[in-house]
C-alpha positions as CSV (number, residue, x, y, z in Angstrom):
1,X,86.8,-83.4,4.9
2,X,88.6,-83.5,8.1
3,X,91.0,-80.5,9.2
4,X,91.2,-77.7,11.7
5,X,88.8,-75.0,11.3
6,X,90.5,-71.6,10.9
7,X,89.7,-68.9,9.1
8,X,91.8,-69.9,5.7
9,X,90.4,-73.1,6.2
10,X,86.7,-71.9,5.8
11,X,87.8,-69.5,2.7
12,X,88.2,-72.0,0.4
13,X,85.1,-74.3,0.9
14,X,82.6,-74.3,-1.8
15,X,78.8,-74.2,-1.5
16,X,77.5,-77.7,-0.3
17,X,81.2,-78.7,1.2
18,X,81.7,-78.6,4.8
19,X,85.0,-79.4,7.4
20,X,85.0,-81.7,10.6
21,X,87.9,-80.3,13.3
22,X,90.1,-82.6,13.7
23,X,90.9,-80.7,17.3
24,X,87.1,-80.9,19.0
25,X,84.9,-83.7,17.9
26,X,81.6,-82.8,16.4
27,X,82.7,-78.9,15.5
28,X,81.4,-78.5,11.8
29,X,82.2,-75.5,9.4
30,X,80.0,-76.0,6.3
31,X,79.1,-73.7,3.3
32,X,75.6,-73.5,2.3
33,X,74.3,-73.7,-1.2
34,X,73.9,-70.1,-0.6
35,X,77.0,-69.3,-0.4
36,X,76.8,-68.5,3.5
37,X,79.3,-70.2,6.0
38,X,77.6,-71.6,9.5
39,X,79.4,-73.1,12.2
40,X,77.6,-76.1,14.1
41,X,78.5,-78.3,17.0
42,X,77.0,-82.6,16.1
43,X,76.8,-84.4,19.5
44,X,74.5,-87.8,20.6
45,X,72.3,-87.1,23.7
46,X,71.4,-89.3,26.2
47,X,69.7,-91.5,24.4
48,X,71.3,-91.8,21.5
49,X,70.1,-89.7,19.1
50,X,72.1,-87.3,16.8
51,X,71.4,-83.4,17.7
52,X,72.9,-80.0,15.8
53,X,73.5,-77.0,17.3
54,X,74.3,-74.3,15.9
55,X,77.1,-71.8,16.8
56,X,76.2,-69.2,14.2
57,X,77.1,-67.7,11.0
58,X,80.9,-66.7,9.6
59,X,80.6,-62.6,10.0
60,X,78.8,-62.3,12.5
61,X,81.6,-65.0,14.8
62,X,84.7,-65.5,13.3
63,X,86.3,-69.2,13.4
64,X,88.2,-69.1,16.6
65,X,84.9,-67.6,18.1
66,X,83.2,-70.6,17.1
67,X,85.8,-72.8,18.3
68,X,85.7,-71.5,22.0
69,X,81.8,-72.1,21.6
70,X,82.0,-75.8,20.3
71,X,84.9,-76.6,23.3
72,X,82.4,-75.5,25.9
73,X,79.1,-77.1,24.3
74,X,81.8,-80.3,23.8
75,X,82.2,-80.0,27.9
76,X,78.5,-79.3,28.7
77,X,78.5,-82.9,26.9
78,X,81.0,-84.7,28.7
79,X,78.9,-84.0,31.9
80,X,75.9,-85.5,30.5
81,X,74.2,-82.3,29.5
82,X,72.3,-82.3,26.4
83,X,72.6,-78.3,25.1
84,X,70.2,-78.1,22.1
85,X,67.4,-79.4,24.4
86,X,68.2,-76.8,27.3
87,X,68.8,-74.1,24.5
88,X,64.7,-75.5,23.6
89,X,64.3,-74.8,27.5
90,X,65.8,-71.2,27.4
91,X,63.5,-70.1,24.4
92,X,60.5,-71.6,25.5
93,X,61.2,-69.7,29.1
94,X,61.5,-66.6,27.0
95,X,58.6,-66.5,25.0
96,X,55.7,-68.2,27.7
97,X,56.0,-65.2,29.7
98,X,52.5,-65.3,31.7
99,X,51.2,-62.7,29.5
100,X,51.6,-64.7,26.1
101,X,49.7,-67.6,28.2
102,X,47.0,-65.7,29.1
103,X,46.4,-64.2,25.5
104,X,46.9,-67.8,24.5
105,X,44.5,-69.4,27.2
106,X,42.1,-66.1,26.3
107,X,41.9,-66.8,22.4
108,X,42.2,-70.8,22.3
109,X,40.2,-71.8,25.1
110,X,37.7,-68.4,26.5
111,X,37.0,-67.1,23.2
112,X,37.0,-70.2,21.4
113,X,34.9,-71.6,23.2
114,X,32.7,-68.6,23.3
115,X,32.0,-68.6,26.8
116,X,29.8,-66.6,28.9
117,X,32.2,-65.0,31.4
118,X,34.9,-64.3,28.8
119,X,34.8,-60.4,29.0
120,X,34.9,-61.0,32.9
121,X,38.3,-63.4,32.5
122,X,39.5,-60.9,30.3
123,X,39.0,-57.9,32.5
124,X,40.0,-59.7,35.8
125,X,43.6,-60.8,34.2
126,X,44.1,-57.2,32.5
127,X,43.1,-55.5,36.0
128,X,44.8,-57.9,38.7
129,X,47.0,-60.5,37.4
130,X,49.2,-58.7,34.2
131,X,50.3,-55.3,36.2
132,X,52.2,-58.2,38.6
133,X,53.2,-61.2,37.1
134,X,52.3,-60.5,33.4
135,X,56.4,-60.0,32.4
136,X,57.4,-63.2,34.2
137,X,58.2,-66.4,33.0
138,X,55.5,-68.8,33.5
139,X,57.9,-71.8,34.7
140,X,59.5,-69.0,37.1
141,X,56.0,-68.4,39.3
142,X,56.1,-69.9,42.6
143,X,53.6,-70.1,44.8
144,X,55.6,-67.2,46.9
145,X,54.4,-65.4,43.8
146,X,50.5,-66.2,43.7
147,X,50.8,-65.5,47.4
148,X,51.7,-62.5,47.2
149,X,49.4,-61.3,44.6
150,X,45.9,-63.2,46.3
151,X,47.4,-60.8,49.3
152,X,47.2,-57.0,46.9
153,X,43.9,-58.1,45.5
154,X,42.6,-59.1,49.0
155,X,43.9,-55.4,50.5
156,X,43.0,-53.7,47.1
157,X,39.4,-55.5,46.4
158,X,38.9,-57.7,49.0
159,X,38.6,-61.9,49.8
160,X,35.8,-62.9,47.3
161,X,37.8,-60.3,44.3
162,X,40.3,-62.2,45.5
163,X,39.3,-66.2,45.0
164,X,38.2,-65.2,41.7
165,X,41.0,-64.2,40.3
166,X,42.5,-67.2,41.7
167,X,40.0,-69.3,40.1
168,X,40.6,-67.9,36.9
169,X,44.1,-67.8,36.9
170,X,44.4,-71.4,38.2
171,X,41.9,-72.5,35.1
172,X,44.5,-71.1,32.6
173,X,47.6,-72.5,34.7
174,X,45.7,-75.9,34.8
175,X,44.8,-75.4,30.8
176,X,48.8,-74.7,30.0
177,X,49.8,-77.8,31.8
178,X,48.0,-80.2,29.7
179,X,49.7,-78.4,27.0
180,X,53.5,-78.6,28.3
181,X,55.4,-80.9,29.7
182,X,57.5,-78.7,32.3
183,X,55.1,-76.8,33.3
184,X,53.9,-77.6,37.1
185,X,51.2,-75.2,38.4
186,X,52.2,-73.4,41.4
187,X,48.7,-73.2,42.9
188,X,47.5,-75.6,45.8
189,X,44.8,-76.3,47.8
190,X,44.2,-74.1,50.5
191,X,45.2,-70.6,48.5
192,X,41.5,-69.5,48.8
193,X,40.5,-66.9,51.0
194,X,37.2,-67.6,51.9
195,X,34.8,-70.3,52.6
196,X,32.3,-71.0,49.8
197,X,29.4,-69.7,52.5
198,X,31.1,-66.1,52.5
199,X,31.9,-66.1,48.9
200,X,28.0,-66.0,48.8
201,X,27.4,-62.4,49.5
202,X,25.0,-60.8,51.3
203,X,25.8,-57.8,51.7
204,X,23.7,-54.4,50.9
205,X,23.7,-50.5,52.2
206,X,21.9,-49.8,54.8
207,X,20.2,-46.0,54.4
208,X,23.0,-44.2,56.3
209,X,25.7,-46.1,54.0
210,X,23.5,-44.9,51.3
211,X,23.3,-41.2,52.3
212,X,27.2,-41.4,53.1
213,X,28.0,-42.6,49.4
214,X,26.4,-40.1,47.8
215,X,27.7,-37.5,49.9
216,X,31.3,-39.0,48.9
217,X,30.3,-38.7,45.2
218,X,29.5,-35.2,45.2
219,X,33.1,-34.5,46.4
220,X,34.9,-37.3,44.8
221,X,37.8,-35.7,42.7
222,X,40.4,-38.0,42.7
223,X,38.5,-40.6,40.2
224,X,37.6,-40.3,36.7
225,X,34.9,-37.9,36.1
226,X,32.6,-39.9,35.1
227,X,32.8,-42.3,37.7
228,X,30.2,-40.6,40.6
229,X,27.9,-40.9,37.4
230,X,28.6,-44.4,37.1
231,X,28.5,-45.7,40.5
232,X,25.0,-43.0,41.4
233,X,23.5,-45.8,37.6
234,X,24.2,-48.4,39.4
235,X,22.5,-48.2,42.4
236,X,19.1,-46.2,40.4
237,X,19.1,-49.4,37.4
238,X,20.2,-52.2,39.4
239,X,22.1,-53.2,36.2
240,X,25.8,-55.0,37.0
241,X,29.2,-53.1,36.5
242,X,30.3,-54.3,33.0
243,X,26.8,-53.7,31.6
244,X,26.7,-50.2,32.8
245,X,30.3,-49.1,31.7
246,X,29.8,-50.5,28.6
247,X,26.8,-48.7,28.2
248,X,26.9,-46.8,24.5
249,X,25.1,-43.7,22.8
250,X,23.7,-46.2,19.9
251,X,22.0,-48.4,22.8
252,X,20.0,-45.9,23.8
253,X,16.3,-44.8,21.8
254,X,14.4,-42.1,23.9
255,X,14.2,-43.7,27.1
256,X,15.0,-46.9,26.2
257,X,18.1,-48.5,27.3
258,X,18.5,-52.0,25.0
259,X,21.6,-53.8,26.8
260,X,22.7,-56.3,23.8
261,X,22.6,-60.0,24.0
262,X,26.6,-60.3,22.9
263,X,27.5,-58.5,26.1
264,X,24.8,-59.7,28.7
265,X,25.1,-62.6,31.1
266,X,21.6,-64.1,29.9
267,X,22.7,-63.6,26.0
268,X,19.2,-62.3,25.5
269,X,18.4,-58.3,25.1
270,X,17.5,-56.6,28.0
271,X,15.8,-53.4,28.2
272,X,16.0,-50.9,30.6
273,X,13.7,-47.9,31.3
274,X,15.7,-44.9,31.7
275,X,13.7,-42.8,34.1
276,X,14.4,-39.0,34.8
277,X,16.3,-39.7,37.7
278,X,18.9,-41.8,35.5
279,X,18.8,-39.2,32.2
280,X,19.6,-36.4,34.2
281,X,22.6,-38.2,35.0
282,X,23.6,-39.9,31.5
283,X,23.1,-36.6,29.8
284,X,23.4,-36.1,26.0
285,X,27.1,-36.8,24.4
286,X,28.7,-39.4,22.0
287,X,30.4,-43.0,22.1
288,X,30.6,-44.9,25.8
289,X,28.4,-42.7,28.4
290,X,31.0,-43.4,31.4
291,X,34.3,-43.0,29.3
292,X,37.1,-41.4,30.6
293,X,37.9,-39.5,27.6
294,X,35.7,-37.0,26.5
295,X,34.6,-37.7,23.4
296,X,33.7,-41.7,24.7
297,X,35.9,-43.6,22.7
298,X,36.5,-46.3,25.3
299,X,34.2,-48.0,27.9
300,X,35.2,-47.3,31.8
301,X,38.1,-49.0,32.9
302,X,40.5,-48.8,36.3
303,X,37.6,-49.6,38.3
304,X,39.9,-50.6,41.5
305,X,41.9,-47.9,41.3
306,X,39.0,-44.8,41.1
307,X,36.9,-47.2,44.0
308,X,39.7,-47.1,45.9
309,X,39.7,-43.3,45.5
310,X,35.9,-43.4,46.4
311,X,36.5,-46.0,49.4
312,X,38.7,-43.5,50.9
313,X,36.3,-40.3,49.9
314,X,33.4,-42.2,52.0
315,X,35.9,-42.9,54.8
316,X,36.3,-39.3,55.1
317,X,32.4,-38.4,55.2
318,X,31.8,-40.9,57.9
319,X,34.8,-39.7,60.2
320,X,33.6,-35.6,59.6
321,X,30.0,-37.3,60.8
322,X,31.3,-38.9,63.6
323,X,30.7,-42.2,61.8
324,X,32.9,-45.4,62.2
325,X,34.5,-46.7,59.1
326,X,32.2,-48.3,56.1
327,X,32.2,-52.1,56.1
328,X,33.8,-53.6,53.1
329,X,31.6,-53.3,49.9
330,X,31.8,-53.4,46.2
331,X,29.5,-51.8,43.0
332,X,27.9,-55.6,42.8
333,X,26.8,-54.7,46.0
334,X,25.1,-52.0,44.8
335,X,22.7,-54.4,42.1
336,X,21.5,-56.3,45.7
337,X,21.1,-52.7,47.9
338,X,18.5,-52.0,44.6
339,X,16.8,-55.7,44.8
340,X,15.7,-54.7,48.3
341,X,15.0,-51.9,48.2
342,X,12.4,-52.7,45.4
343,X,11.1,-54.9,47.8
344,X,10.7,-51.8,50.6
345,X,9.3,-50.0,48.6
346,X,5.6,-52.1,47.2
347,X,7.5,-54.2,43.5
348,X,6.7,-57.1,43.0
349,X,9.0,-59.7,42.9
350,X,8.7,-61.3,39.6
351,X,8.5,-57.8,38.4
352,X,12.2,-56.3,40.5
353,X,13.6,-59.8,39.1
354,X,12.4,-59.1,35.8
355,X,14.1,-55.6,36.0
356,X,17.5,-56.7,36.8
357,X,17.6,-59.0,34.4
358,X,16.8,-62.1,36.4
359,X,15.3,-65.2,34.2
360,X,12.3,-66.7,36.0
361,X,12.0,-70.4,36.6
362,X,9.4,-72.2,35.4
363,X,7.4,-72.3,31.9
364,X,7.2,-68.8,33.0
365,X,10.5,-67.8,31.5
366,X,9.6,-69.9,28.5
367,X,5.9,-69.0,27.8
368,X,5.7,-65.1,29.3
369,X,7.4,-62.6,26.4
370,X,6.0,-60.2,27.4
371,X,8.6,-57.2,27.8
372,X,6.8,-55.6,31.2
373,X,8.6,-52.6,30.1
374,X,5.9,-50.1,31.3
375,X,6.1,-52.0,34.8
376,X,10.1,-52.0,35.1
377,X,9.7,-48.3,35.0
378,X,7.4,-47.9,37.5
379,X,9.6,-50.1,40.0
380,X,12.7,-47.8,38.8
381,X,10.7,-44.6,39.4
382,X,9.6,-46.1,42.6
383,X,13.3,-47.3,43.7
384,X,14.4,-43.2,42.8
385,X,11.8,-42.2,44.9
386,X,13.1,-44.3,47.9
387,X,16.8,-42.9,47.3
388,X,16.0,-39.4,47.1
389,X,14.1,-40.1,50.5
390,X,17.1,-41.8,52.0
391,X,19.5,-39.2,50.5
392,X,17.6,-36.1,51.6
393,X,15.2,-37.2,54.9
394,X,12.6,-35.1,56.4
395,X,11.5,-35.6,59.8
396,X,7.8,-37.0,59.9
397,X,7.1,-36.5,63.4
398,X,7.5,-32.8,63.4
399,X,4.7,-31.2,62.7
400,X,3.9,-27.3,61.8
401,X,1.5,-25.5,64.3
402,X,-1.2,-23.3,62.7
403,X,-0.2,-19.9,62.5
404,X,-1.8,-17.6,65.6
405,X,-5.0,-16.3,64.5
């Protein structure tokens, strides 16, 4: 029936009945078959079509409430607006916040389709991108925005950290797209920060960078405690970052160290002699060996944040030694500084490839299963034996003279 909603008005309608204002054309007052009372404004868009919105329920607006509501939505109409489909707009700007497309670009397409570099995407967009733009609105990031964050990961972990975040976060951007209509991704050509020829690093310690570092481990404080520990593995194993902060209690059998296939980059298990230099320094305890909480419930995390602590630590060392700042360098770095100095010091190549994990071409890799367990360890012990020379030098060319007779 046709009348003007009030509040009498309303009172008397029955379940199923309903009341078209006879003041504002398309206000609707209509009992449900529950028994509640909603308020609802009926309008054509653009092209035609019939749309409801609704104005809410009798309690918690009272009729003249509505009204105001359905004379404004009845104006946003008259200038050709269409209020149910920005009302869509506003709620879908709410909830794809970056961080609910990330978990939703994480489970759908990384996890699902189980690939290799997942716990890498994962890590980079917990570390770099959610601390920044994680609360934001995906349709709000402008390329201001990615700007600005390529620049904090540049300063905090340098160029080539840098263009990999980007690349991740512009494969979830470009993955969203094909998934929403108003989404445009903000990232362009020319964002990158270096040249694919830099990205392909080179660099390793020299002995003096070497010697420095461990100098700055012995008094780094400002890190987790575990982290000196950490960093002194990576350099002794050659093993990458994530395999050695994930490294657990139950992997370990004597001084065997069996990295799993779920969590390494060859998805094949790797073993790794752990040789008296690198026990020493794992020690006995429980759970994750480089947690941060003492009874190693979680892996290591906040790696930028305690190598940033070390990074300034070593920067100290080298100015007390009269030293010039150290070049730019990260753990990986570390994993290539080991490579070499395998080499320096008499292993074979197949047999230092073999030890950090490398698959050889050929049939070799197919035919050889042979674990060369016995041989890793005598390239590790060897690779100690270099450090400990590097880290505590004696000078060769003085010699003792024979005491006086």
């Amino acid at each position: 029936m046709k009348a003007r909603i009030a509040k009498r008005a309303v009172d008397q309608l029955q379940p199923g009945q309903s009341i078209a204002d006879t003041e504002i054309r398309g206000f609707i007052a209509r009992r449900l078959p529950s028994g509640a009372l909603t308020y609802g404004y009926r309008y054509r868009d653009r092209a035609g079509q019939q749309r409801w919105l609704p104005l809410g329920l009798h309690g918690s607006i009272t009729a003249e409430e509505a009204r105001i509501l359905a004379k404004k939505r009845a104006g946003e109409v008259a200038d050709n607006r269409d209020p149910a489909a920005e009302r869509k707009a506003d709620r879908a700007t709410e909830a794809n916040t970056v961080n609910a497309v990330l978990d939703s670009f994480v489970t759908k397409h990384v996890r699902g389709q189980g690939l290799r570099t997942a716990d890498t995407i994962e890590r980079t967009f917990e570390r770099l991108i959610r601390p920044r733009l994680g609360t934001k609105s995906i349709y709000d990031v402008q390329r201001r925005d990615v700007v600005d964050l390529l620049d904090k990961i540049e300063e905090e972990c340098g160029p080539v950290m840098a263009d990999r975040a980007l690349a991740h976060l512009r494969k979830c951007f470009n993955w969203f797209a094909t998934r929403d209509d108003r989404f445009v991704p903000p990232i362009v050509i020319g964002m990158m920060r270096t040249k694919p020829r830099e990205r392909a690093r080179s660099r390793i310690l020299d002995d003096q960078e070497i010697s420095d570092l461990w100098q700055a481990l012995d008094e780094l404080t400002d890190a987790p405690p575990r982290y000196a520990a950490f960093i002194r593995v990576a350099l002794l194993t050659g093993q990458r970052r994530s395999e050695i902060a994930g490294m657990h209690r139950d992997e370990i059998s004597g001084t065997r160290w069996t990295i799993p296939a779920d969590r390494y980059k060859s998805r094949r298990d790797h073993e790794v002699p752990l040789i008296a230099a690198v026990q020493k320094i794992v020690g006995e305890g429980r759970g994750f060996i480089f947690s941060s909480d003492v009874a190693g419930k979680r892996a290591l995390s906040g790696y930028s944040k305690a190598q940033g602590a070390l990074v300034k630590k070593l920067a100290d060392v080298r100015k007390r030694n009269g030293r010039k700042p150290m070049p730019h360098w990260t753990p990986h770095d570390l994993r290539r500084t080991a490579r070499s100095l395998m080499s320096r010091c008499g292993v074979s190549s197949d047999i230092a490839e073999r030890t950090l994990g490398h698959a050889l071409a050929g049939v070799r890799n197919v035919y050889d299963r042979h674990a060369y367990f016995d041989e890793k360890r005598d390239a590790l012990e060897r690779l100690a034996a270099l450090v400990e020379r590097i880290i505590t030098p004696t000078d060769a060319a003085v010699l003792p003279f024979k005491a006086k007779r």
